[in-house]
N, C-alpha and C positions, 0 to 999 in steps of 0.2 A: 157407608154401606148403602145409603137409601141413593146417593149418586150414582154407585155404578149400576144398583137394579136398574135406576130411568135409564141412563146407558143402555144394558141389556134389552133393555123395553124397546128402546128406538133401534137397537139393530134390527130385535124380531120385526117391528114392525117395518122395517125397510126392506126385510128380505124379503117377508109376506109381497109388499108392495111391486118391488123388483120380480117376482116373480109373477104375478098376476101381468104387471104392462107386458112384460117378454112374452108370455105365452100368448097376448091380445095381439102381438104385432106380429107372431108369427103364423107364418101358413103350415099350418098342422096338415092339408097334404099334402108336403114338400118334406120328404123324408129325411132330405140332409140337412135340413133349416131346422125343423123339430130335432132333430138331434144333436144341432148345436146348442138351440136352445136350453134342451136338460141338462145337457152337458155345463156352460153357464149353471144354471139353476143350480146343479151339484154342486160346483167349485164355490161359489155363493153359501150354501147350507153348508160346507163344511169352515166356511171361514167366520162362518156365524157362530160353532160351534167352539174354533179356535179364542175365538170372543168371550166367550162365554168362559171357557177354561182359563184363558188370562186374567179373568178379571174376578174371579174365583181365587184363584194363586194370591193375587193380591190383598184379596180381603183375608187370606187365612194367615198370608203372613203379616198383615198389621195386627189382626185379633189375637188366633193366636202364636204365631213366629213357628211354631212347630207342631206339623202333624203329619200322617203319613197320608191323610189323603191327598196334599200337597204332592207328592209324589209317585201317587195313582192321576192326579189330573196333567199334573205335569207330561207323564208317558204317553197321557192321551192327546197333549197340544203337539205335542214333538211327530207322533202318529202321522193327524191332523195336519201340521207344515208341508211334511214329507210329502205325503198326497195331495195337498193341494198345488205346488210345484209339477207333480208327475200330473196333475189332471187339465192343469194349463199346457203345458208340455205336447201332449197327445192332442189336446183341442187343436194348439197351432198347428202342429204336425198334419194330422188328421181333419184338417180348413174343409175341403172341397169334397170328403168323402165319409166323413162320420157320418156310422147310423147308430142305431138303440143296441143294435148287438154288442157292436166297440163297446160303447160305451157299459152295458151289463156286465160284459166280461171284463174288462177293465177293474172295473169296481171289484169284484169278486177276487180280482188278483191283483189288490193292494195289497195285501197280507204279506202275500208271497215277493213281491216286488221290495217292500219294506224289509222282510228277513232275509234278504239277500242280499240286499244296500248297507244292512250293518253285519254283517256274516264277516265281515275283514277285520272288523273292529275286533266283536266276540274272539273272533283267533285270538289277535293279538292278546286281549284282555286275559285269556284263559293260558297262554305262555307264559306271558308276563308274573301272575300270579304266582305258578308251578317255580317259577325261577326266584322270585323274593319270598315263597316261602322254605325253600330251597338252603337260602341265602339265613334264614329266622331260625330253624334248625342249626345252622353251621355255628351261628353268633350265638344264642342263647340257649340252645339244649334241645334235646328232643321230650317233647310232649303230646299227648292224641290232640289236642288244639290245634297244636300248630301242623296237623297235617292237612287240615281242613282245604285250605287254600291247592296243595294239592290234587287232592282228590275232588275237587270242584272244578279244578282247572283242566282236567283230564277226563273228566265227564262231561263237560262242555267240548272239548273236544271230540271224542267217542259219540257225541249225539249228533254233531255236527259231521263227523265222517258216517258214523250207523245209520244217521236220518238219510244219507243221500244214496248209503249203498240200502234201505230198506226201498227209498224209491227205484232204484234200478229193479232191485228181485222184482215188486210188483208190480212194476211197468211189462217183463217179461212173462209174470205168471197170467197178469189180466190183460189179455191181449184182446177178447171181443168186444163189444158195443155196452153193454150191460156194464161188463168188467173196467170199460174204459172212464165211465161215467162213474163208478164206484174207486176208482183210482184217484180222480179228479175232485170227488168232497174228500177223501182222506187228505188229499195234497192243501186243499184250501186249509181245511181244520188243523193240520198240525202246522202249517207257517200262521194261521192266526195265533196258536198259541204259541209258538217258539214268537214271533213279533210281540205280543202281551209282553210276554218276560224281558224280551229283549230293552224293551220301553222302560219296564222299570229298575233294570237296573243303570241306566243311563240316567235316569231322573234321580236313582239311589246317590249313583256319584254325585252330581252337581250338589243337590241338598246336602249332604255330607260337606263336602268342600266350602260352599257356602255357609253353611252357618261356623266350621271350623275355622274360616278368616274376618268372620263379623265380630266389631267390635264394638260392645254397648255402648249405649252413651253418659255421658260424665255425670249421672246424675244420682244413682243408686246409693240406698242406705246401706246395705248387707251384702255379704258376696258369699257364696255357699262354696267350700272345697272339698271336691268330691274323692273320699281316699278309694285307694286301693292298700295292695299287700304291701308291707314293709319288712328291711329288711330284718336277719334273726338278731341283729343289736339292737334290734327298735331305730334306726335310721332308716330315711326317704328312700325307696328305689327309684332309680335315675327315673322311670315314667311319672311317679307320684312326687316326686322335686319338680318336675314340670309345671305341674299344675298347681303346685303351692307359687313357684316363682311369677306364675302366669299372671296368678292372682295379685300378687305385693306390688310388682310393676303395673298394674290397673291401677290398686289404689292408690300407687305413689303419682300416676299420670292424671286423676281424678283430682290429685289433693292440687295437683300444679295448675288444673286446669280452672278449678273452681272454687278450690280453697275449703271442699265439702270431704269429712275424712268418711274413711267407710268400716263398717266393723265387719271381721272377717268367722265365718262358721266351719272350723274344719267338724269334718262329716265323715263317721265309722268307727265302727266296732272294733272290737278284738275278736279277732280269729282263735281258733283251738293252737295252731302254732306261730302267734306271737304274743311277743310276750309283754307289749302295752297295744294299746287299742289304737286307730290308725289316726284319730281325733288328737289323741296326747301326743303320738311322734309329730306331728303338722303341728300343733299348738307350739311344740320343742323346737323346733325350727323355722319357726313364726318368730318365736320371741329372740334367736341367737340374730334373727338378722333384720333386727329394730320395731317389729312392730312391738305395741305395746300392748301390757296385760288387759287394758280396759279396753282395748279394741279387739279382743277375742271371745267368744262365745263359747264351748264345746259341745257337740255333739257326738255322745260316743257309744250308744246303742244300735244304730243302722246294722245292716249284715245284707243290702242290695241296694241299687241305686234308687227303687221306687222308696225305700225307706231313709236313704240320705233327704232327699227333698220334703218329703210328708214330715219327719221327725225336726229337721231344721226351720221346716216353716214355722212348727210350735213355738220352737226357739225364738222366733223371729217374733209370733203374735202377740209373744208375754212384752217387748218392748213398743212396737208399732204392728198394728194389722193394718198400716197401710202401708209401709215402707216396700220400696223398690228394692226389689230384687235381683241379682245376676249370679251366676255360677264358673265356676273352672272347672276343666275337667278336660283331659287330652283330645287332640284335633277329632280323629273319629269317632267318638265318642257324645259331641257336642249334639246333634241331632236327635238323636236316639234318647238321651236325659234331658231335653226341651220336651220330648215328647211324654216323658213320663212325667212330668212337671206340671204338663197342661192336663193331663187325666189327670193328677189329683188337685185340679184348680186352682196352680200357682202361677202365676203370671212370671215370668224373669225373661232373662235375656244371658247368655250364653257365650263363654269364651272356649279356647282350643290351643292347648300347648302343643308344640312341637315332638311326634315322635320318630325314629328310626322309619328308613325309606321303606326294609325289608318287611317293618312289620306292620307299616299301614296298610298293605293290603291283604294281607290275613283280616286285618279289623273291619275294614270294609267288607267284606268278605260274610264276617258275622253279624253286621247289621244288616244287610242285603236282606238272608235268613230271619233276622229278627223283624224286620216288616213284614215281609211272608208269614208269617207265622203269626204276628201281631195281629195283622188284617186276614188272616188265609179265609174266613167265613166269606169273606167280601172278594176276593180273589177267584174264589171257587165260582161262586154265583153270576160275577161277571161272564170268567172262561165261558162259562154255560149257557147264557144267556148269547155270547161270542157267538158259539159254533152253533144256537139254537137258530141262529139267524142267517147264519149263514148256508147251513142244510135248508133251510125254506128256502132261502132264492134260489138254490142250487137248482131244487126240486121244482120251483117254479118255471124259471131259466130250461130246464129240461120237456117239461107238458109243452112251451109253448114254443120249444126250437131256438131257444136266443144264446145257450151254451156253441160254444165254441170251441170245442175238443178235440185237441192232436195225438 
């Protein structure tokens, strides 16, 4: 950690540096050379900034492997790439004739430049959904859950066609000088914030996928299996045989690899409608397929996943409070229970079974939601801080004539 802060220290202070010589060697009154120079100096602080978020991402996934600000910093590098690509782009372009105007307006229409560069994706993502949840219905029943993915996907849509026919109507209604200029921060403000969301949920999939194909390493005492519902004989439902299988094959690939066995914690309650607790059926089907008794633990009061982890760690502390940790639990799913892991101060490390195509992206779907919702205080306050920032330069941009309004 204390590395990459000197790191970060030597970029600030190079930017600092870089940008002090560039403005000594420029002739500030030479209005194309001054505006190349900031221009530089821009591309410069945002790739400082790029810096800074890499090296952040990094330190959270060694510390601790899962968190959703990983996910808010990630949407902000991804941001950050975009624009510094488009802000070299325009320099080159713009060689012989950049002044401070370009460049203001420019900047102010990053937002919009960004939510329009992934506007093709969102379609796609928001079809795609509609159709694999579509698909989740057909194959396993209808439930209000599984509508979710629809009606997401069709409201991503809907805002995507309403946000473009909202700017037509008041492109027509605000047709004076006053009106044009009040058209113009609505336009900024709602592609900063459609670009926000956009960001993360790009950074949502990657994290999700990522830790869903990460596989710990061979070193772990305990392996936490995270149940879900079982069937009404008290057997595995295909998604909850997933995660038990996920698990046996780890330890069987640990005991090959190191010759270090691992003891396994299935984790869950009994529901109101089953009729052993989800701990006993996984214990049941642990032991028909060789693991053995003294490598099982139970845990079988949990009734959410913050309490599989909290309640197994106990388990864990009465044998070793130091022992390493890992978990199973199906592929979308893995992020999400890292993260509830690390709030209640358990260190592990995270596997991800394999589920049906149709119905991963319902589940992404609902962790998307569960980080909004998880972080929304911090989401909110950003938004705001967003468009607070961006109304000042507008209104700045406007007193001293440097808007550029069609």
């Amino acid at each position: 950690m204390k590395k990459r802060r000197i790191i970060y220290l030597i970029v600030t202070i190079l930017f600092i540096f870089l940008t002090i010589h560039i403005l000594h060697r420029t002739d500030l009154t030479n209005n194309v050379l001054l505006s190349k120079s900031i221009q530089i100096i821009l591309i410069l602080f945002l790739i400082r900034i790029s810096i800074g978020c890499t090296l952040y991402i990094r330190n959270q996934y060694e510390k601790k492997k899962y968190s959703y600000s990983i996910i808010m910093n990630l949407g902000l590098l991804l941001f950050m790439i975009v624009n510094i690509l488009r802000q070299i782009n325009l320099l080159i372009i713009n060689w012989n004739v950049l002044n401070i105007i370009d460049i203001y307006n420019n900047t102010l229409r990053s937002f919009s430049y960004f939510a329009m560069l992934t506007l093709p994706c969102i379609i796609i993502l928001s079809i795609y959904a509609i159709i694999t949840n579509i698909f989740l219905i057909m194959k396993e029943g209808f439930s209000p859950r599984r509508l979710l993915g629809i009606v997401l996907g069709f409201f991503a849509l809907f805002g995507v066609c309403g946000s473009q026919t909202q700017y037509y109507i008041i492109s027509k209604l605000l047709l004076g000088t006053e009106h044009q200029f009040i058209k113009y921060a609505l336009d900024i403000c709602i592609n900063a914030t459609i670009s926000y969301l956009y960001t993360l949920i790009i950074a949502t999939l990657y994290c999700n996928v990522r830790a869903a194909n990460h596989i710990p390493a061979y070193d772990k005492d305990f392996i936490i299996i995270l149940g879900s519902k079982i069937n009404e004989d008290g057997t595995l439902t295909p998604l909850l045989k997933g995660r038990v299988d996920k698990a046996i094959a780890f330890g069987k690939a640990q005991y090959e690899s190191t010759k270090k066995k691992i003891i396994y914690i299935p984790s869950g309650g009994k529901g109101s409608d089953e009729v052993t607790s989800e701990a006993n059926a996984i214990e049941k089907y642990l032991l028909e397929n060789g693991i053995k008794k003294d490598q099982i633990i139970i845990e079988d009061k949990s009734t959410s996943t913050k309490e599989n982890m909290k309640f197994s760690k106990e388990k864990i502390d009465k044998v070793n409070k130091d022992a390493r940790i890992s978990f199973s639990t199906t592929n979308y799913h893995v992020f999400r229970s890292g993260v509830i892991a690390s709030n209640e101060g358990i260190d592990c490390e995270g596997m991800g079974s394999k589920t049906k195509w149709y119905f991963y992206t319902n589940a992404l779907i609902r962790e998307f939601i569960a980080n909004l919702m998880q972080e929304k205080k911090s989401h909110i306050i950003l938004l705001i801080l967003i468009n607070i920032s961006l109304l000042l330069l507008i209104f700045i941009g406007k007193y001293y004539n440097f808007l550029f309004i069609n």
